[in-house]
C-alpha positions as a printed NumPy array, in Angstrom:
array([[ -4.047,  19.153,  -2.662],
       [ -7.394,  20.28 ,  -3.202],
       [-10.259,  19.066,  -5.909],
       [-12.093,  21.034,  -7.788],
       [-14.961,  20.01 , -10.885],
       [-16.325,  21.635, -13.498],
       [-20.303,  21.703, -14.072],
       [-20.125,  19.103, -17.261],
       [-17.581,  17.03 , -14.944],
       [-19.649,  17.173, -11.935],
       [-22.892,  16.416, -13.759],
       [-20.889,  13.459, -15.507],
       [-19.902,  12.202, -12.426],
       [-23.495,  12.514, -10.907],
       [-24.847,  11.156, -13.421],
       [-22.656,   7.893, -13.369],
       [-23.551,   7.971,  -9.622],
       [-26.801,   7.301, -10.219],
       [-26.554,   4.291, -12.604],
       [-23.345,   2.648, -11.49 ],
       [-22.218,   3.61 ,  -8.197],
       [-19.295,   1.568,  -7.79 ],
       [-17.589,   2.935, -11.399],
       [-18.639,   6.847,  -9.879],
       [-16.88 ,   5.516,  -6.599],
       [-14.195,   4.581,  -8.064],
       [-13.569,   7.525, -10.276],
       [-14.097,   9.687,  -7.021],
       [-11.706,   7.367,  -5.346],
       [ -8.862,   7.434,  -8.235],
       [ -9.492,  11.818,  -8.065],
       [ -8.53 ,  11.748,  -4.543],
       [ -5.713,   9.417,  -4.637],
       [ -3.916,  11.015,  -7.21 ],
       [ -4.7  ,  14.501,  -5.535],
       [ -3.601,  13.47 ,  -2.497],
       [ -0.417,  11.376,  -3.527],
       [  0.723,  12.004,  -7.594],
       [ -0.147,   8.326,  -8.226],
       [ -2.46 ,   7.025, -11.18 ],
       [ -1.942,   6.393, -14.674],
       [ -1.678,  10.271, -15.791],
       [  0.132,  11.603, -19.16 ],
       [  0.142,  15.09 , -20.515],
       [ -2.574,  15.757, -23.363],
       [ -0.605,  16.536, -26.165],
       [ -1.212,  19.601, -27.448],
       [ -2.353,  21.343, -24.576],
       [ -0.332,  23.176, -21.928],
       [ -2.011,  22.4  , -18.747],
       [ -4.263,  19.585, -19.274],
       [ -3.562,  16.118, -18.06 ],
       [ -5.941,  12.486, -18.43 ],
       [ -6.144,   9.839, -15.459],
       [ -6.635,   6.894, -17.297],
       [ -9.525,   4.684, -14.743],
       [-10.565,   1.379, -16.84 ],
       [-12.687,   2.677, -19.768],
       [-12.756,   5.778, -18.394],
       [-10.647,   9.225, -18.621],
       [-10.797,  12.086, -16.186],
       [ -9.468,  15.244, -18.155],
       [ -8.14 ,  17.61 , -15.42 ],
       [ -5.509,  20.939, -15.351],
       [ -3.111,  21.028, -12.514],
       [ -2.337,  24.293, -10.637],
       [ -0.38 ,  24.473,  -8.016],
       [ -1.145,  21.684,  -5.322],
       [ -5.009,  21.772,  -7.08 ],
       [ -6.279,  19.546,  -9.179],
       [ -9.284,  21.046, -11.434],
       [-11.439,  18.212, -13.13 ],
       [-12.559,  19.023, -16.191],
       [-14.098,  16.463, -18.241],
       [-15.15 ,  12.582, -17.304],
       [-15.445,  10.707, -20.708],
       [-15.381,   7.106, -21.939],
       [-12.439,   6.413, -23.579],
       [-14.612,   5.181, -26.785],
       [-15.509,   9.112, -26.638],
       [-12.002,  10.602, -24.925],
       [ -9.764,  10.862, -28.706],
       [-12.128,  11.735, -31.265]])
């Protein structure tokens, strides 16, 4: 499976790098894992089609599957992920 991010994701993710690199590690690392094996605490959005959340601690990563891709959207704090 490949990975693909967005420019908000990416700068999200960046971003997080830069003031807490073991949470942006461990978002990168949960991305990968479930890319590369269909494991992680994922559910459906409901409402939408093709858009799915990996639930990582306080965090969400809103991503669309295609094929054997994964295409990150979104990286938001759950405080922020359901308003």
């Amino acid at each position: 499976m490949g990975v693909g991010f967005e420019q908000p994701a990416l700068e999200t993710l960046l971003d997080l790098y830069r003031r807490d690199r073991a949470l942006a590690m461990r978002l990168s690392r949960a991305i990968y894992q479930f890319a590369e094996t269909g494991r992680g605490d994922v559910k459906k959005i409901a409402g939408s089609e093709h858009l799915y959340r990996l639930r990582v601690g306080g965090w969400r990563v809103i991503f669309a599957r295609g094929g054997t891709d994964v295409w990150v959207t979104g990286i938001v704090n759950r405080r922020d992920a359901y308003r």
